[in-house]
C-alpha positions as CSV (number, residue, x, y, z in Angstrom):
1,X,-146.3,-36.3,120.0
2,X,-143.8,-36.4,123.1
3,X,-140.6,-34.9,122.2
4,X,-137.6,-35.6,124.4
5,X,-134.8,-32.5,123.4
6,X,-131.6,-32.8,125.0
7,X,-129.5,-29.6,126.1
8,X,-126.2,-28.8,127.8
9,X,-124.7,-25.7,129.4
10,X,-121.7,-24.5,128.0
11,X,-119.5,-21.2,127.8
12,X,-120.7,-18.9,125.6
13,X,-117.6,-18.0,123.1
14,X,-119.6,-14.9,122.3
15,X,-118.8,-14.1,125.9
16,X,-115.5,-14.8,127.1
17,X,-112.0,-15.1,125.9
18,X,-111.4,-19.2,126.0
19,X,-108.0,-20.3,127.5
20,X,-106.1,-23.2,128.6
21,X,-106.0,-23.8,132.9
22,X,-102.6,-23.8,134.4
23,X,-102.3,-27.4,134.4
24,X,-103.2,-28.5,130.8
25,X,-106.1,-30.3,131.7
26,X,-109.2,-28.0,130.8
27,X,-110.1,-24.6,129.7
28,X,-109.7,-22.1,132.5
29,X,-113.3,-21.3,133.9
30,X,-113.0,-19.0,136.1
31,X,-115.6,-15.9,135.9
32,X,-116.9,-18.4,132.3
33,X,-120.4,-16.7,131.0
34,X,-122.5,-19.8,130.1
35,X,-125.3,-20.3,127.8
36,X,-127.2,-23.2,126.3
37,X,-125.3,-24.7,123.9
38,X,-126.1,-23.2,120.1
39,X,-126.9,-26.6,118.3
40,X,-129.7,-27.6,121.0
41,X,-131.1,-24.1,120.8
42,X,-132.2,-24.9,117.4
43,X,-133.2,-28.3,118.0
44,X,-135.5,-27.0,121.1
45,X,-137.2,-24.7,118.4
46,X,-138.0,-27.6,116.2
47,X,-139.4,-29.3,118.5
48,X,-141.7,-26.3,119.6
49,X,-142.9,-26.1,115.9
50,X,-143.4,-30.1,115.6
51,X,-145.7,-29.6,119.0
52,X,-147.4,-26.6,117.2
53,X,-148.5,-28.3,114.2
54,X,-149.3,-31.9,115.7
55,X,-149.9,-31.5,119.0
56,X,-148.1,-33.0,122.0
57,X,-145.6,-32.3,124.4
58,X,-141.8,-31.1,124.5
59,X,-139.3,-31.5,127.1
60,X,-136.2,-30.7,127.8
61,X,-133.1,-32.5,129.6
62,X,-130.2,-31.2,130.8
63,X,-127.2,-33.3,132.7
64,X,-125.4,-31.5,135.2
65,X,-124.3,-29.9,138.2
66,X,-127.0,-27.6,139.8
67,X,-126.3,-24.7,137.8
68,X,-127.5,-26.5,134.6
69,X,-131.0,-25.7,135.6
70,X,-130.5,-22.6,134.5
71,X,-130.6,-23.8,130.3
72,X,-133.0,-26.1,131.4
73,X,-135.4,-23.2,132.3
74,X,-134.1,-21.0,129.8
75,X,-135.6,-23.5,127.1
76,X,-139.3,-24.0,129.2
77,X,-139.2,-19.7,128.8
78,X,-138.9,-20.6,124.7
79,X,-141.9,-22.4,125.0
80,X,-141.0,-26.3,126.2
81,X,-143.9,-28.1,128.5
82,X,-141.4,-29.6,130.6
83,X,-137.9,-29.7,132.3
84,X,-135.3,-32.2,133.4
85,X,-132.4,-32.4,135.0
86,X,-130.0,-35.6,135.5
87,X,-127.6,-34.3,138.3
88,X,-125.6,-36.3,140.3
89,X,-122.1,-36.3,141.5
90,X,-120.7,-39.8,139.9
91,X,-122.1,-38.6,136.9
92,X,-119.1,-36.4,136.5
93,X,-116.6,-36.9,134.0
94,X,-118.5,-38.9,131.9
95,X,-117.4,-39.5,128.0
96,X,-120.2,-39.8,125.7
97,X,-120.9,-43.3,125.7
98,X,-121.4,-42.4,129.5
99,X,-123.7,-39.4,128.7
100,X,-125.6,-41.4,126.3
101,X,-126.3,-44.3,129.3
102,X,-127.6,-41.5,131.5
103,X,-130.2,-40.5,128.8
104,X,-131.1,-43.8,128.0
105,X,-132.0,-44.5,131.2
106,X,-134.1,-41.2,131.6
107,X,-135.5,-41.9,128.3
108,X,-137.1,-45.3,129.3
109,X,-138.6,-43.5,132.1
110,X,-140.7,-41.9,130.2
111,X,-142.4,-42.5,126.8
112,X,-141.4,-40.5,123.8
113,X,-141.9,-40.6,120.2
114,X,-139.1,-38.4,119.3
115,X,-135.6,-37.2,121.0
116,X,-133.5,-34.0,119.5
117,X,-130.2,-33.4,120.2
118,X,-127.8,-30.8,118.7
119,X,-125.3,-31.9,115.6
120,X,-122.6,-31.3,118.3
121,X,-121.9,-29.5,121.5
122,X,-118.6,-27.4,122.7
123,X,-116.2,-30.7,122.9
124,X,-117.3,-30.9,119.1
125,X,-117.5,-34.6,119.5
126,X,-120.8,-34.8,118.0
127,X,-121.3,-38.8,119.9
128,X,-123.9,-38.9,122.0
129,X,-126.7,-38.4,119.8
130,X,-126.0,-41.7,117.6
131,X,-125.1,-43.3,120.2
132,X,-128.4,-43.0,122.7
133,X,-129.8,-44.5,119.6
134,X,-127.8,-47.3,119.6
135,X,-128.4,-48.2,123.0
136,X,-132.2,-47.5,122.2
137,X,-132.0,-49.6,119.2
138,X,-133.6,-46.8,117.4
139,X,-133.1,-45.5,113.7
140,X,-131.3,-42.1,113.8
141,X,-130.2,-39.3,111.8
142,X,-127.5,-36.8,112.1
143,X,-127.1,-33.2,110.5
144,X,-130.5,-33.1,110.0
145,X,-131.5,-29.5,108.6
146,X,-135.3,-30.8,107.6
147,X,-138.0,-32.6,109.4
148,X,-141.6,-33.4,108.4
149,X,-144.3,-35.5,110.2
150,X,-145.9,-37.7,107.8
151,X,-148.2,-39.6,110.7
152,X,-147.7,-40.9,113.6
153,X,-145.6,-44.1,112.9
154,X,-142.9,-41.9,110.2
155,X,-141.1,-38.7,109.2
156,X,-139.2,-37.4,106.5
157,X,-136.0,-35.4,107.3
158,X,-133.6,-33.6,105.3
159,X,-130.1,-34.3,106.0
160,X,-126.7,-32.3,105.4
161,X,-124.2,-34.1,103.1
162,X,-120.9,-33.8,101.5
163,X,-120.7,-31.5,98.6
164,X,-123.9,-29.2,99.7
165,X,-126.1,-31.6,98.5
166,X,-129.6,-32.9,100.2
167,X,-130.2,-36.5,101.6
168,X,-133.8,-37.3,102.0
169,X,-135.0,-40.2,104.0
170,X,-138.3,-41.6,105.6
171,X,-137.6,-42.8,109.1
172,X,-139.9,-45.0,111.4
173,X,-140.8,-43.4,115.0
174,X,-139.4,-43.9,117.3
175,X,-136.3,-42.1,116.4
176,X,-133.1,-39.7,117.5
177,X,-132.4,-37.0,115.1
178,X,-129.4,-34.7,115.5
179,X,-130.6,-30.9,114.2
180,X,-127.9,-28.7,112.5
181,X,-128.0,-24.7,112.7
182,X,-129.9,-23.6,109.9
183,X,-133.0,-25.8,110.2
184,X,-135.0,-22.9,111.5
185,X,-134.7,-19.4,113.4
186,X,-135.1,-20.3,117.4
187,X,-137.5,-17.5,119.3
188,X,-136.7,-14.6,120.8
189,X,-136.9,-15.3,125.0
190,X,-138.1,-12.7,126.5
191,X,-138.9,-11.6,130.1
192,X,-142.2,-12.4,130.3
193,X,-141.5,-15.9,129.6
194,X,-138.4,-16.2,131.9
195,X,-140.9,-14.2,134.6
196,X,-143.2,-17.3,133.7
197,X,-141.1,-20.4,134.4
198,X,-139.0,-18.9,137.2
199,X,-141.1,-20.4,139.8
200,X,-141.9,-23.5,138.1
201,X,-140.0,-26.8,140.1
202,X,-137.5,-28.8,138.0
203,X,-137.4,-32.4,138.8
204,X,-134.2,-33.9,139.7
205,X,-132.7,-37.7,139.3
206,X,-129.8,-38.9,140.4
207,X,-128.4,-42.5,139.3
208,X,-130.2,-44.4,141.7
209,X,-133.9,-42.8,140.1
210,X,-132.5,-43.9,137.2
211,X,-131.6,-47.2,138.1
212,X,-128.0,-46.2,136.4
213,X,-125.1,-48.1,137.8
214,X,-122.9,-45.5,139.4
215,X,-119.6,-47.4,138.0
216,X,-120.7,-47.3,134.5
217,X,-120.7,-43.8,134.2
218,X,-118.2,-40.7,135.2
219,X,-114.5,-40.9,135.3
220,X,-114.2,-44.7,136.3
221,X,-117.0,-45.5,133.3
222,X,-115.3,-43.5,131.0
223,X,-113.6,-45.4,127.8
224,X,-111.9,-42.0,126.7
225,X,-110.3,-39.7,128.7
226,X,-108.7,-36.9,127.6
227,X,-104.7,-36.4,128.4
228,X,-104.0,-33.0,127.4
229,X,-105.5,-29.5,126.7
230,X,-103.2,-26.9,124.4
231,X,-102.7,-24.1,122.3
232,X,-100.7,-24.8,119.3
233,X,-98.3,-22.8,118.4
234,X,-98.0,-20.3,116.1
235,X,-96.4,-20.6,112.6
236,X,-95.6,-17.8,110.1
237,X,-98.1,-15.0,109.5
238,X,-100.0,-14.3,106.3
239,X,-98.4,-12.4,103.3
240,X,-100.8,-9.1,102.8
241,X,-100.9,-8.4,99.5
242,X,-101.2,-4.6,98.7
243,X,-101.4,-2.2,95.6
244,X,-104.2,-2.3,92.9
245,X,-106.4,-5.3,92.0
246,X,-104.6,-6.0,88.7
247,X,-100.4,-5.5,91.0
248,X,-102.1,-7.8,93.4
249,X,-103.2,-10.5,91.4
250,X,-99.7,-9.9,89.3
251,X,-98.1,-10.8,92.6
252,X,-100.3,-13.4,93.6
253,X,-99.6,-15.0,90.2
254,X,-95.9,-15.0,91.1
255,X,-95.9,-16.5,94.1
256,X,-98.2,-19.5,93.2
257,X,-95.5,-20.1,90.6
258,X,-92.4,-19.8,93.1
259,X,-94.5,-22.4,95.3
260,X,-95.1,-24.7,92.3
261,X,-99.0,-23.9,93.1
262,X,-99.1,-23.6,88.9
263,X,-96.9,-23.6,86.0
């Protein structure tokens, strides 16, 4: 099986304190650590264990300045086959539907049976997944926390609903799942492996490899833009409660009452 995962780099909030810039229009990023983003680590792992069982091959994609590589690599040193990056400079400031038409295009370069993405990434947006398989005119499934192959033409995956309930469904290949945290418990990367892949070359494509339309993606592509970056403000702090369990809960009573919380 040919598994297409896709990744992104992103600040790692484990890392660094996240603040607006000076002018509103993006988080400061000066001396940012970056990491790959959480959602795609997982899904990188599943597609690791779907290789393991059946066979195949994995490969990751990242779009990207130069320093993307970097997750790129990070990911072939967890055990992927094979790296991508889509770098190229009108492929900045793309929306999602823009990201999405980059992929697509990398996608019918090759020939895959399944792509991965993460549920979301750090805008929280949680787009380009469904919509890469739109343009594919593949079936897709979001939140997926469950995936079995069944052959080669279907799998069953496990999907996160409302309510913590379970969706089950049977979905033709090919196909574009979105993996939620949770599915599984992504490797440990150690030296060794980063040792391993640090030499290996990365192939790079620009729009015109991928036959992408340089006006269709980017800023002048974009059909959202974003206006404004903030920090609300604060309002009021929380009440602390104190005293013993049966004083606070007395209290607690009280005040739901005052608010009209119960009668």
């Amino acid at each position: 099986m040919e598994i297409l995962v896709c990744v992104k780099r992103v600040p790692d909030t484990a890392e660094n304190e996240i603040g607006v810039n000076r002018d509103g229009t993006d988080i400061d990023r000066d001396d940012l650590v970056y990491s790959v983003n959480e959602w795609d680590n997982y899904a990188v792992e599943e597609a690791i264990q779907i290789r393991d069982k059946v066979g195949g091959n994995v490969t990751v994609v990242s779009i990207g300045e130069d320093d993307a590589e970097e997750v790129v690599r990070r990911e072939m040193a967890m055990g992927a086959d094979n790296g991508l990056l889509l770098s190229d400079g009108a492929f900045k400031g793309s929306d999602g539907r823009g990201l999405a038409t980059i992929l697509k295009a990398a996608v019918e370069k090759g020939k895959y049976d399944l792509i991965l993405t993460g549920a979301q990434a750090d805008d929280g947006a949680g787009q380009v997944g469904g919509m890469l398989a739109a343009m594919l005119d593949w079936p897709y499934a979001s939140l997926v926390n469950l995936v079995e192959i069944l052959d080669d033409k279907k799998i069953k995956v496990g999907r996160e609903i409302a309510g913590g309930n379970q969706e089950m469904n049977e979905i033709d290949l090919p196909c574009v799942l979105s993996i939620q945290t949770g599915i599984n418990e992504p490797r440990y990367v150690g030296i060794r492996g980063i040792r391993k892949v640090a030499s290996v070359e990365i192939p790079v494509k620009g729009a015109a490899d991928l036959g992408v339309a340089a006006d269709a993606v980017g800023q002048g592509g974009a059909k959202v833009n974003r206006l404004d970056y903030f920090v609300p403000e604060l309002g009021e702090g929380a009440e602390m409660l104190e005293g013993s369990t049966e004083e606070i809960i007395e209290k607690l009573v009280e005040i739901l009452k005052a608010k009209g919380g119960i009668k």
